[in-house]
SEKELUM-422823 format. One record per residue (C-alpha): residue number from 0; residue in one letter; y, z, x. Coordinates in nm, 3 decimals, padded with zeros to 5 digits, m for minus. Layout:
<pts>
[pt NUM,'A',[Y,Z,X]]
...
</pts>
This chain:
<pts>
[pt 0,'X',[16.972,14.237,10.070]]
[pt 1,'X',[16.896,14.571,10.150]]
[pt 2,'X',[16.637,14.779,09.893]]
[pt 3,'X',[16.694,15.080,09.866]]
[pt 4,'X',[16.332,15.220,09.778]]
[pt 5,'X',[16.205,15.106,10.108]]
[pt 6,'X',[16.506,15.210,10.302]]
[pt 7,'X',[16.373,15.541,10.511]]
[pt 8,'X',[16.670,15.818,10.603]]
[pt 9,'X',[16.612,16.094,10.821]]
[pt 10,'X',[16.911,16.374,10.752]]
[pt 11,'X',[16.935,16.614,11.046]]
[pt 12,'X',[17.090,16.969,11.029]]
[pt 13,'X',[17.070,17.339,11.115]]
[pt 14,'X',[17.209,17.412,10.797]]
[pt 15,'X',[16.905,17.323,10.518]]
[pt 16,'X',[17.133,17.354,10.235]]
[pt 17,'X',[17.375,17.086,10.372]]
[pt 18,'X',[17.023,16.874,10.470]]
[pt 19,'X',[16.853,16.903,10.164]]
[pt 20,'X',[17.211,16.827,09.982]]
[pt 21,'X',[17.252,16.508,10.143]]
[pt 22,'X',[16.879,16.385,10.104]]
[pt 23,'X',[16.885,16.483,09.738]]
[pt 24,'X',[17.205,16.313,09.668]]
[pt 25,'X',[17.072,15.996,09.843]]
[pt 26,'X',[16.726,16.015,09.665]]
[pt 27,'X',[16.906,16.010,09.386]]
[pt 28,'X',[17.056,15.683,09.475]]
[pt 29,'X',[16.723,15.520,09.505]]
[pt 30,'X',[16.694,15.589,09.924]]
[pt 31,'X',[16.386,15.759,10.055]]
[pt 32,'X',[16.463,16.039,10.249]]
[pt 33,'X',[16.336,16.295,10.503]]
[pt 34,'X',[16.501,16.631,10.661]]
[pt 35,'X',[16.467,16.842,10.930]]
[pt 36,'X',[16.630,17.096,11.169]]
[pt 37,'X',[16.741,16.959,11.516]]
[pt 38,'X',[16.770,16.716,11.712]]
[pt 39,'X',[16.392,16.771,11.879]]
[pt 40,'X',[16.211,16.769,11.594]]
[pt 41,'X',[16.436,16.444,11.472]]
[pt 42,'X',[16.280,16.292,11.781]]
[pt 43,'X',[15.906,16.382,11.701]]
[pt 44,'X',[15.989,16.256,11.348]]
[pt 45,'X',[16.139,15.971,11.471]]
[pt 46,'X',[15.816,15.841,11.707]]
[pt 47,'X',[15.580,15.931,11.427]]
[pt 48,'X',[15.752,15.722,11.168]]
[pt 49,'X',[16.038,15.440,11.047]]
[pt 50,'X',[16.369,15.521,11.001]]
[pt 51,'X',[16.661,15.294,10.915]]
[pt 52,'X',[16.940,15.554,10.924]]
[pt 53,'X',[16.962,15.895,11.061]]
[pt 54,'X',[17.247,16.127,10.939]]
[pt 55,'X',[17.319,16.394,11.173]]
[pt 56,'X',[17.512,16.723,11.215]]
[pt 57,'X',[17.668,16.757,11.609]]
[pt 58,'X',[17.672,17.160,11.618]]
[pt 59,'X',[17.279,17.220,11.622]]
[pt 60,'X',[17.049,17.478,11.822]]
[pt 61,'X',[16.803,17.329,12.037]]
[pt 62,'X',[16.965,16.966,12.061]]
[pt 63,'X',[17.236,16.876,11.991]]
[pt 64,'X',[17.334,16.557,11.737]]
[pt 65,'X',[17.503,16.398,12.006]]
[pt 66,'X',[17.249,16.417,12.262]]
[pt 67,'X',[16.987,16.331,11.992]]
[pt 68,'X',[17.200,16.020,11.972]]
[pt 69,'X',[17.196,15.945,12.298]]
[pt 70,'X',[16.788,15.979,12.266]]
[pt 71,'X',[16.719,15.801,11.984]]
[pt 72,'X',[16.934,15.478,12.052]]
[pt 73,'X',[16.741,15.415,12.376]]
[pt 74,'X',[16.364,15.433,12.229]]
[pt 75,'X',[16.466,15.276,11.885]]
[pt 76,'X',[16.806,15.084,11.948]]
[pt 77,'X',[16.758,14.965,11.628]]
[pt 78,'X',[16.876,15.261,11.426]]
[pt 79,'X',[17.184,15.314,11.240]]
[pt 80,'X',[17.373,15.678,11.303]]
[pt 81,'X',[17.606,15.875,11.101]]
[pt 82,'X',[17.717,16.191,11.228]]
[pt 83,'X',[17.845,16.505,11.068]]
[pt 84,'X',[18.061,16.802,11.217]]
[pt 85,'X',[18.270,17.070,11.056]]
[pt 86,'X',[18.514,17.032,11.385]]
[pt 87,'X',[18.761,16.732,11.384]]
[pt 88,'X',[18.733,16.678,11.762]]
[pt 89,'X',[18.894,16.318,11.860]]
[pt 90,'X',[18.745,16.327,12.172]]
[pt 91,'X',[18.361,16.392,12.004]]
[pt 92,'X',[18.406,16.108,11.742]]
[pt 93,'X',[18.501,15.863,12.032]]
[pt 94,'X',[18.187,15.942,12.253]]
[pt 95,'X',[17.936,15.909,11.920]]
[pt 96,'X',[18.132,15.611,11.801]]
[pt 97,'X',[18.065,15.466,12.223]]
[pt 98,'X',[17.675,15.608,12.237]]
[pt 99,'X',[17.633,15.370,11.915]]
[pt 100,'X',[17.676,15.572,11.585]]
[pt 101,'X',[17.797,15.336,11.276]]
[pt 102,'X',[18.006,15.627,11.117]]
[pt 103,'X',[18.171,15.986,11.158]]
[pt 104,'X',[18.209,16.230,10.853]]
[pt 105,'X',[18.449,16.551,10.878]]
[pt 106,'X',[18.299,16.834,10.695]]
[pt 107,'X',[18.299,16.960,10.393]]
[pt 108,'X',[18.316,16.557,10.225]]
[pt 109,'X',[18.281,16.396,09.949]]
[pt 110,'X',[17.999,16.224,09.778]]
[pt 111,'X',[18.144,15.898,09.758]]
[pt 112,'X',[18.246,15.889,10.152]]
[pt 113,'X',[17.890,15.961,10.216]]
[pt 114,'X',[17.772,15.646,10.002]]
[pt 115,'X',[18.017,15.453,10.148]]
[pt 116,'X',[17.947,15.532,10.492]]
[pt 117,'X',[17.548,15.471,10.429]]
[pt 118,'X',[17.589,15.182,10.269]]
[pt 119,'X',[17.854,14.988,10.548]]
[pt 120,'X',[17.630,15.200,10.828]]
[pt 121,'X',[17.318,15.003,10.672]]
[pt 122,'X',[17.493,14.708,10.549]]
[pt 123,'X',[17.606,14.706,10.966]]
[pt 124,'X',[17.288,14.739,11.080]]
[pt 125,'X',[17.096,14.439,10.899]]
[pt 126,'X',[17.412,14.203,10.975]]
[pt 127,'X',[17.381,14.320,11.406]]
[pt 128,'X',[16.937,14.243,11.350]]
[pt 129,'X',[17.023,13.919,11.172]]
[pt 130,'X',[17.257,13.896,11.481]]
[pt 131,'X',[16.995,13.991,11.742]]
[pt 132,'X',[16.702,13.808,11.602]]
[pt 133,'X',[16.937,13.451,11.580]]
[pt 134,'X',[17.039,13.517,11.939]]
[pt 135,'X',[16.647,13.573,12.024]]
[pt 136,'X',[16.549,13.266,11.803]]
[pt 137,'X',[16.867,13.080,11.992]]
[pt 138,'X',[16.749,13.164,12.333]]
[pt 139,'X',[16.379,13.051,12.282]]
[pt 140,'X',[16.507,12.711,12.153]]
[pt 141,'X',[16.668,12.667,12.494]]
[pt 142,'X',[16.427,12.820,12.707]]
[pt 143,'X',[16.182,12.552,12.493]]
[pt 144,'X',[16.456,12.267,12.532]]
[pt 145,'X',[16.471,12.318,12.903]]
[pt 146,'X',[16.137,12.348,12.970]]
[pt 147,'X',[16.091,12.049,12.821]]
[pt 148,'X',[16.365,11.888,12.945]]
[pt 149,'X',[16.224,11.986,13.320]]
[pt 150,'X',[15.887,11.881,13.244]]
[pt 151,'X',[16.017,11.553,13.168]]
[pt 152,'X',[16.238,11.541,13.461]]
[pt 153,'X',[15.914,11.642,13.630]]
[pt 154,'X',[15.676,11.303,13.472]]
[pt 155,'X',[16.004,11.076,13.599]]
[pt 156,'X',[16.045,11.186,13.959]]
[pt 157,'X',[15.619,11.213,14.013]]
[pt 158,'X',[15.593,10.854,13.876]]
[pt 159,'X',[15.887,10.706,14.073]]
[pt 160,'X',[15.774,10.867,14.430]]
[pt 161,'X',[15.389,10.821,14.330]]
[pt 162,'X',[15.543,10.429,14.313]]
[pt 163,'X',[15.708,10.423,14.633]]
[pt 164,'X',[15.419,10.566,14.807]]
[pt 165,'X',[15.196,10.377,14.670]]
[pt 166,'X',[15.345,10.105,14.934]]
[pt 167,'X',[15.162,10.313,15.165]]
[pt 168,'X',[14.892,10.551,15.281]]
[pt 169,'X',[15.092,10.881,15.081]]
[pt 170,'X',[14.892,10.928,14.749]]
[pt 171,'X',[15.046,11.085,14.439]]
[pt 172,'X',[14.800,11.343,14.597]]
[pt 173,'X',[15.013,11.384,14.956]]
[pt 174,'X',[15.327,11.417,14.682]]
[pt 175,'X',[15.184,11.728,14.466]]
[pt 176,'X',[15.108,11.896,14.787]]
[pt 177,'X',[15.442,11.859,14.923]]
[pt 178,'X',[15.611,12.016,14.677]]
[pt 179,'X',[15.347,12.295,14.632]]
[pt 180,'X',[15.389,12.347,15.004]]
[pt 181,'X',[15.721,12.395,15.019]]
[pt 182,'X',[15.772,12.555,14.705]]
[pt 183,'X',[15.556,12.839,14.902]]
[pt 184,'X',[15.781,12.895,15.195]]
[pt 185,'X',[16.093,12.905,14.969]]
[pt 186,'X',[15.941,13.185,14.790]]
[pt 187,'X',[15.865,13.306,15.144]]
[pt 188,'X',[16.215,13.323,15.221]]
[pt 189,'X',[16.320,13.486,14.897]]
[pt 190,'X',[16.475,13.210,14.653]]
[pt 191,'X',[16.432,13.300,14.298]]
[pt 192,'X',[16.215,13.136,14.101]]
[pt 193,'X',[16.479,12.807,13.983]]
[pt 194,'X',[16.579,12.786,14.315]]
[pt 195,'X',[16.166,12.757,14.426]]
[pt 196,'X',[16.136,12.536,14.079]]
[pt 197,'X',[16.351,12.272,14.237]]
[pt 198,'X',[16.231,12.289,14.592]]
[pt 199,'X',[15.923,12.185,14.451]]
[pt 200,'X',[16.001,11.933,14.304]]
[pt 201,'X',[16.327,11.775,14.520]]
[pt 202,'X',[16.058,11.802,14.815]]
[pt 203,'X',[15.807,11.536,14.656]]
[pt 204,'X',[16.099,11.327,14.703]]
[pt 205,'X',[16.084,11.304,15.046]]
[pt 206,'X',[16.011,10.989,15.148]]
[pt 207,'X',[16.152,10.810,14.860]]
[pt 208,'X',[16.339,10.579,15.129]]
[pt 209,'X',[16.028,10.419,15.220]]
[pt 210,'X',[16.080,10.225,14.922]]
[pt 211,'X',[16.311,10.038,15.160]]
[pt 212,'X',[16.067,09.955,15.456]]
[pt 213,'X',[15.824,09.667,15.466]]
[pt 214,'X',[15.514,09.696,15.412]]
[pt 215,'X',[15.429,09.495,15.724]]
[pt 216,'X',[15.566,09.849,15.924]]
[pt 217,'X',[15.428,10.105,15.640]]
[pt 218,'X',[15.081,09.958,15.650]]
[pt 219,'X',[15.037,09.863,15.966]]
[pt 220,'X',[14.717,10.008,16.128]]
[pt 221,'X',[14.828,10.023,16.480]]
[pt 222,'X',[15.150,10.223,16.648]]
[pt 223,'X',[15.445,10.038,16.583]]
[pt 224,'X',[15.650,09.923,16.825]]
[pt 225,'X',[16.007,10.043,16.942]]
[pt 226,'X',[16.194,09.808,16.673]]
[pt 227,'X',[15.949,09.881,16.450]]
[pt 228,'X',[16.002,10.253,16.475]]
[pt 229,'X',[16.392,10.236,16.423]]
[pt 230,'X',[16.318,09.975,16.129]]
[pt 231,'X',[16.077,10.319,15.979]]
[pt 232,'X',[16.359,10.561,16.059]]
[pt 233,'X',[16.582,10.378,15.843]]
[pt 234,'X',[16.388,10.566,15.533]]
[pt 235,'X',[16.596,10.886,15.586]]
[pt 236,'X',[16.881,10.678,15.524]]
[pt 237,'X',[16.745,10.489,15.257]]
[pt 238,'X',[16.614,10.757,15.021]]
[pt 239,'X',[16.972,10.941,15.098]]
[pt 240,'X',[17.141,10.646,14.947]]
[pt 241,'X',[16.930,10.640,14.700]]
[pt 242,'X',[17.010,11.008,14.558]]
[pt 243,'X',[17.342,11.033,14.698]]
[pt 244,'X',[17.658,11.116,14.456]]
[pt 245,'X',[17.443,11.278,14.182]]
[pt 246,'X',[17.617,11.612,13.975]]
[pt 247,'X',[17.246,11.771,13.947]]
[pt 248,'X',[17.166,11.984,14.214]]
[pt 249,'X',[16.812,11.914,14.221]]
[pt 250,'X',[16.884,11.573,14.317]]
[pt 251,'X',[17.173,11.719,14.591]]
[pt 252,'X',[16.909,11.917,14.708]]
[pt 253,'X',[16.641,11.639,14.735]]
[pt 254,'X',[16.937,11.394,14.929]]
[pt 255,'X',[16.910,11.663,15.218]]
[pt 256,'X',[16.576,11.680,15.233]]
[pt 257,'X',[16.562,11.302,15.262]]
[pt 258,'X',[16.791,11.256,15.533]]
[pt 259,'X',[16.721,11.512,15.740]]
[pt 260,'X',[16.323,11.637,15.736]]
[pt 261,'X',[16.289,11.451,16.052]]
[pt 262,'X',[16.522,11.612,16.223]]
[pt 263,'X',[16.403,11.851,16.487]]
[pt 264,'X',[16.495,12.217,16.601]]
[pt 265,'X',[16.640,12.097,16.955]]
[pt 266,'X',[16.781,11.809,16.827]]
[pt 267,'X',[16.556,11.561,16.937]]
[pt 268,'X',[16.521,11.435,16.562]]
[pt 269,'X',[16.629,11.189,16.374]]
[pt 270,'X',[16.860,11.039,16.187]]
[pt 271,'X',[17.176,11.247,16.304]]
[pt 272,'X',[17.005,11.450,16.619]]
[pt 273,'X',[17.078,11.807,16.412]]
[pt 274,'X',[17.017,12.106,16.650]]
[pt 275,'X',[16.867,12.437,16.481]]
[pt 276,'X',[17.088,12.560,16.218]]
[pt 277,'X',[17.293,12.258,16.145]]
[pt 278,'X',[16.975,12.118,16.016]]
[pt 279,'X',[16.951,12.199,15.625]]
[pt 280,'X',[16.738,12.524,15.557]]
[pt 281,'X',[16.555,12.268,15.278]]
[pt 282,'X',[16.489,12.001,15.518]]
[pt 283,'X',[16.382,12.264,15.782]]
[pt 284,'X',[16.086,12.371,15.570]]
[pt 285,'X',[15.995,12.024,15.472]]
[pt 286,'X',[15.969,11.930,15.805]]
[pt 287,'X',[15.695,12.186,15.873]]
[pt 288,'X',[15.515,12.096,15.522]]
[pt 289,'X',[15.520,11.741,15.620]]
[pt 290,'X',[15.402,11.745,15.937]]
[pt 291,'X',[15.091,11.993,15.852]]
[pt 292,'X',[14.983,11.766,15.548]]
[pt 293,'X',[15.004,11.472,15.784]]
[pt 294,'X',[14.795,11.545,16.063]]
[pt 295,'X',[14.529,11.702,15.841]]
[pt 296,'X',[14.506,11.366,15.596]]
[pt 297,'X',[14.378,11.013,15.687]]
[pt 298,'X',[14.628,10.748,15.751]]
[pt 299,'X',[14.633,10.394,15.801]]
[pt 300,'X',[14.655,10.426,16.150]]
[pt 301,'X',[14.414,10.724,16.215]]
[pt 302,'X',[14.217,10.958,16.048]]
[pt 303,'X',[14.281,11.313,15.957]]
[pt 304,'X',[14.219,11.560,16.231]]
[pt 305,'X',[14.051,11.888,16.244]]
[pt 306,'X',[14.237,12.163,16.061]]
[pt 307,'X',[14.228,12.383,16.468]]
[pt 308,'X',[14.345,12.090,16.636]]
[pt 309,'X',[14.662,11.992,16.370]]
[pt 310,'X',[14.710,12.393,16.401]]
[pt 311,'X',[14.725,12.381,16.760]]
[pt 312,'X',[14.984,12.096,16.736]]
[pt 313,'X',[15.241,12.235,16.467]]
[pt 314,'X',[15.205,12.579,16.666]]
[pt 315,'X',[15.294,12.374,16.966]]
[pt 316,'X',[15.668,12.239,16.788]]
[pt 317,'X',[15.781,12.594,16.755]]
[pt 318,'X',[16.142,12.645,16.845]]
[pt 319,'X',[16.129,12.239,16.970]]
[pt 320,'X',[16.012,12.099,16.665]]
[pt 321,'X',[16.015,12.362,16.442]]
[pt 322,'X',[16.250,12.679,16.343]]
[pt 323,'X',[16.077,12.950,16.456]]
[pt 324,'X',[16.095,13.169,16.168]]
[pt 325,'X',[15.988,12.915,15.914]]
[pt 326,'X',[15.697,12.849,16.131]]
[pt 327,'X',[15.589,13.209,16.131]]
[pt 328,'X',[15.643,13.196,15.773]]
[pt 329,'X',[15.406,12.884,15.745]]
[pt 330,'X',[15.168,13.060,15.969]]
[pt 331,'X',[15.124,13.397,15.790]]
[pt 332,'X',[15.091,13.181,15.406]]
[pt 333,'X',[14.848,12.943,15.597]]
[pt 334,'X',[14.575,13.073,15.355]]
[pt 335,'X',[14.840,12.956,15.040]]
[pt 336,'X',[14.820,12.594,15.183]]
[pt 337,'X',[14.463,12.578,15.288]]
[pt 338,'X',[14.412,12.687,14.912]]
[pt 339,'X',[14.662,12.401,14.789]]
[pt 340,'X',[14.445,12.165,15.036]]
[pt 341,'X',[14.168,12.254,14.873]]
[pt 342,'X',[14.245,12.228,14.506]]
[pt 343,'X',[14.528,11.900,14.591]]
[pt 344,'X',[14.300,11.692,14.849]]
[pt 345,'X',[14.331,11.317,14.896]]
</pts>
């Protein structure tokens, strides 16, 4: 319901007997109005006060109505417009009608198309704010929902990898840091932020495979031996099973990473022998991540090395192991994971 005493009118025009005309006919209705005598001085009234509606002539020295229209809808889109001319120009109604004004009057008019325009032009204006703040209301409901909705997503996949680790040396630790890792080389390379989102977190599922592997292989303290190897391999194809044929492309995402981290840049890798670009880009960056937290953490079968001397090793893989350019990229946010290290450690 729209009150009329607290509704604020600003009535523009070079001609003050028109302008004071209009504002005392619509005082007289209960509105609250102000005048003045171009377009500039609309805009100095308008960013020192409130207006609901402005009612504007289009002829004016100075500035004219439709360039004051123009103005005032981008700092206050709010606003409702009328606009007055004494020239019945088609082609002027069209462009205030497409810059945003709510109604065009033909001078000289009548009293009672004035009220009528004022009252739809406000009438308009509450019903597209009632509009606009639903939509805003509508959107932070979702942007809540799916938030939560991820966050929960989030507490199932950390729980169920944290499990399937927990069958050998990886920690729920090892797990965080993967996906922090590789969340920063994805930004690196220029995803936007959803895409980094679920790198994060379809990289933490990893090794989900291992799930498959006895623990007579996953915990054993010594190397393993040739069958035993192949029998460890077999987690790339294990996790992919496990996350294959899903419709969420987080999980799609997490399937590739699976199955093909261990591949390697010259196709010395495993489980398909991939060579350079036919290797995922998402597994490609895992397979740097992975190796780096690896050599710097303990493991059942040795204990963590010096930061120089795992360096000096993943530095080594480049363009055998490793893409090239994702190394370089690994190299120059080396800080980022030392950080992550730090704050993430066993």
């Amino acid at each position: 319901m729209i009150e009329r005493s607290k509704t604020r009118i600003l009535v523009v025009d070079d001609e003050t007997n028109i302008s004071s005309l209009v504002s005392q006919f619509l005082e007289n209705q209960g509105y609250v109005c102000e005048t003045c005598e171009n377009g500039a001085l609309a805009i100095e009234k308008l960013a020192s006060g409130r207006f609901d509606l402005v009612i504007s002539d289009i002829n004016m020295p100075v500035m004219s109505g439709i360039k004051l229209l123009a103005a005032a809808k981008k700092s206050h889109p709010d606003i409702a417009f009328i606009m007055l001319t004494a020239v019945d120009d088609h082609r002027t109604a069209v462009r205030a009608l497409e810059l945003g004004a709510f109604g065009f009057i033909i001078k000289p008019f009548e009293a009672n198309e004035l009220f009528i325009n004022v009252t739809n032009s406000l009438r308009r204006r509450e019903l597209e704010m009632e509009r606009d703040q639903y939509e805003e209301r509508l959107e932070r409901e979702v942007r809540e929902r799916t938030a939560e909705i991820r966050a929960t997503q989030e507490q199932v996949i950390v729980r169920l990898v944290t499990a399937s680790g927990c069958r050998d040396e990886e920690t729920g630790e090892h797990i965080r840091r993967m996906g922090e890792y590789a969340s920063i080389l994805a930004r690196a390379l220029g995803w936007d932020a959803k895409e980094v989102d679920e790198m994060r977190l379809a990289a933490s599922m990893h090794d989900v495979g291992k799930i498959g592997v006895a623990d007579a292989i996953l915990r054993k303290p010594g190397k393993l031996t040739s069958e035993e190897f192949e029998q460890m391999k077999e987690h790339t194809s294990i996790g992919a099973r496990i996350l294959e044929g899903s419709s969420i492309a987080l999980l799609n995402l997490a399937h590739d990473i699976a199955l093909y981290h261990h591949e390697k840049w010259n196709g010395a890798g495993y489980p398909r022998g991939l060579r350079g670009e036919a290797i995922p880009l998402c597994a490609r960056i895992v397979a740097i991540c992975d190796v780096y937290d690896a050599l710097i953490s303990d493991r059942v079968y040795r204990p963590a090395l010096p930061e120089a001397e795992a360096l000096a090793i993943v530095k080594g893989g480049r363009g055998e192991h490793f893409d090239p350019h994702i190394l370089d990229l690994f190299l120059e946010q080396l800080p980022r994971f030392q950080a992550i290290r730090a704050r993430i450690g066993n």
